[in-house]
C-alpha positions in Angstrom: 0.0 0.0 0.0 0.9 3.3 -0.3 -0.2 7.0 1.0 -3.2 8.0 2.0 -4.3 10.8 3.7 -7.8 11.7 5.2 -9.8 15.0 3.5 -9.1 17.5 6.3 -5.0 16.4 5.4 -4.1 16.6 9.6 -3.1 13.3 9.5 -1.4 11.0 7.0 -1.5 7.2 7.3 1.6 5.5 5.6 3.0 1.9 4.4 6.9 2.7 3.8 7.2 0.5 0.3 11.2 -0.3 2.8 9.4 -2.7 4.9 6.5 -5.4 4.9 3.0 -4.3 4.4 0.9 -5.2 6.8 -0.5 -7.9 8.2 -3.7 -6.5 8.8 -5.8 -3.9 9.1 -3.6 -0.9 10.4 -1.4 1.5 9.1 2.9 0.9 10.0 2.7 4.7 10.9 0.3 7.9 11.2 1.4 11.4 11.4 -0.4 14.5 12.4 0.1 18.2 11.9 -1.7 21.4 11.8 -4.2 22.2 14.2 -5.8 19.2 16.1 -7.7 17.9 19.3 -6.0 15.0 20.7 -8.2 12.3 22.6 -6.4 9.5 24.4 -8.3 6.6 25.3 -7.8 4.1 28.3 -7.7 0.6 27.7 -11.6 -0.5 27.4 -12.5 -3.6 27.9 -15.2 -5.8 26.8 -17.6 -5.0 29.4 -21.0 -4.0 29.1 -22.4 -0.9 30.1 -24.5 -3.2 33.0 -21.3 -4.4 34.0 -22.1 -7.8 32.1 -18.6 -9.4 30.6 -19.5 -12.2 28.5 -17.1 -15.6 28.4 -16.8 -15.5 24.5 -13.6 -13.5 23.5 -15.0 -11.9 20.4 -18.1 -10.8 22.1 -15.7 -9.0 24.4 -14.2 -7.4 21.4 -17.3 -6.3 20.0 -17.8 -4.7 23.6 -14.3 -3.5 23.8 -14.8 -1.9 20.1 -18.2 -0.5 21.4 -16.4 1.3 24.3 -14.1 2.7 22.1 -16.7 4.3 19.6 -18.5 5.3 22.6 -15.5 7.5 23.7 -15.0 8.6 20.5 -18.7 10.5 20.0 -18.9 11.9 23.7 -15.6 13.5 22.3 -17.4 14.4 19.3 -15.3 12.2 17.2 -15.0 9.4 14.9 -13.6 6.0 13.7 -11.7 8.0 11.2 -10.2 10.2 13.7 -8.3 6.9 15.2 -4.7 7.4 15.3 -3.0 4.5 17.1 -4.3 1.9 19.2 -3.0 -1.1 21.2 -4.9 -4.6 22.0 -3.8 -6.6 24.8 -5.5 -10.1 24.5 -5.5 -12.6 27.3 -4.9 -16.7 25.9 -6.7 -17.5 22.5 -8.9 -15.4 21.2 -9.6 -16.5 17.4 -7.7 -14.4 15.2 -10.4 -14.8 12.5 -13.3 -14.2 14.4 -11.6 -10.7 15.9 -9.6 -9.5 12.3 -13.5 -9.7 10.7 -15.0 -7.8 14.3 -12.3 -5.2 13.4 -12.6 -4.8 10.0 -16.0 -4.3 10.1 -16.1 -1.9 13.1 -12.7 0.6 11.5 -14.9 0.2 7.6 -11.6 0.7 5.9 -9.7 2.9 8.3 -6.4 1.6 9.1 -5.1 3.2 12.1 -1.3 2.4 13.5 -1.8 -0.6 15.4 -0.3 -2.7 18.2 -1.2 -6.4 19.4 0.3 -7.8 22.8 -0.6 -11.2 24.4 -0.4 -10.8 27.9 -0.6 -13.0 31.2 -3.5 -11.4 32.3 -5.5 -8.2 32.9 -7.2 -6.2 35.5 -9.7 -9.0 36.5 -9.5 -12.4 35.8 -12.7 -12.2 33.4 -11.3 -9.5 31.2 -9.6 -11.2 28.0 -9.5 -8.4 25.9 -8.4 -4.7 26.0 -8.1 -1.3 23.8 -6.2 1.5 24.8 -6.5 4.3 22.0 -5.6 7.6 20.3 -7.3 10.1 18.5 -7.0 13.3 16.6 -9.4 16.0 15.2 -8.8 19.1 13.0 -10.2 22.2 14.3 
């Protein structure tokens, strides 16, 4: 892949043709300029917002995901406006199953991107979490 760069040009998502592409749906590096909002995000995990955290690990990505889009709008932001973020997954979690949760939920934005397998998190039910950053023009 090569350049591309969203409509407002604050931020400009690239694939150096020096290394790999990737190997999935993110960008190798995002940079900003100009005038911007910066959001971070803490790691959201895939817990309901009646506390409920389901067993399965994708449904806890779909959660996770729905945090994250949640935190995005009270900021008054969007999906496009993802920079970077970093998953920490707990013991299997179906690569399949979470690559087409996450391709569906970013709808061809490929933000800078992170994946860590981790001994655990901060309760024993919590399998999956999304820390993330995010930028908007003024």
């Amino acid at each position: 892949m090569g350049q591309t760069s969203k409509p407002d040009a604050t931020t400009t998502a690239r694939n150096p043709a020096t290394i790999h592409p990737p190997v999935g749906p993110y960008s190798h590096q995002v940079e900003v300029n100009g005038s911007q909002r910066w959001l971070a995000i803490a790691g959201q995990v895939g817990r309901a917002p009646d506390g409920r955290v389901p067993e399965d690990p994708i449904e806890q990505v779909e959660l996770a995901l729905e945090n994250v889009l949640r935190n995005l709008e009270a900021a008054g932001m969007e999906v496009s406006d993802l920079v970077k973020w970093n998953w920490y997954l707990v013991g299997q979690v179906d690569a399949a199953g979470r690559r087409e949760v996450t391709l569906r939920w970013l709808g061809g934005h490929e933000p800078a991107s992170t994946l860590v397998y981790v001994a655990a998190l901060a309760a024993p039910e919590y399998r999956v979490e999304v820390e993330a950053w995010a930028c908007h023009a003024e």
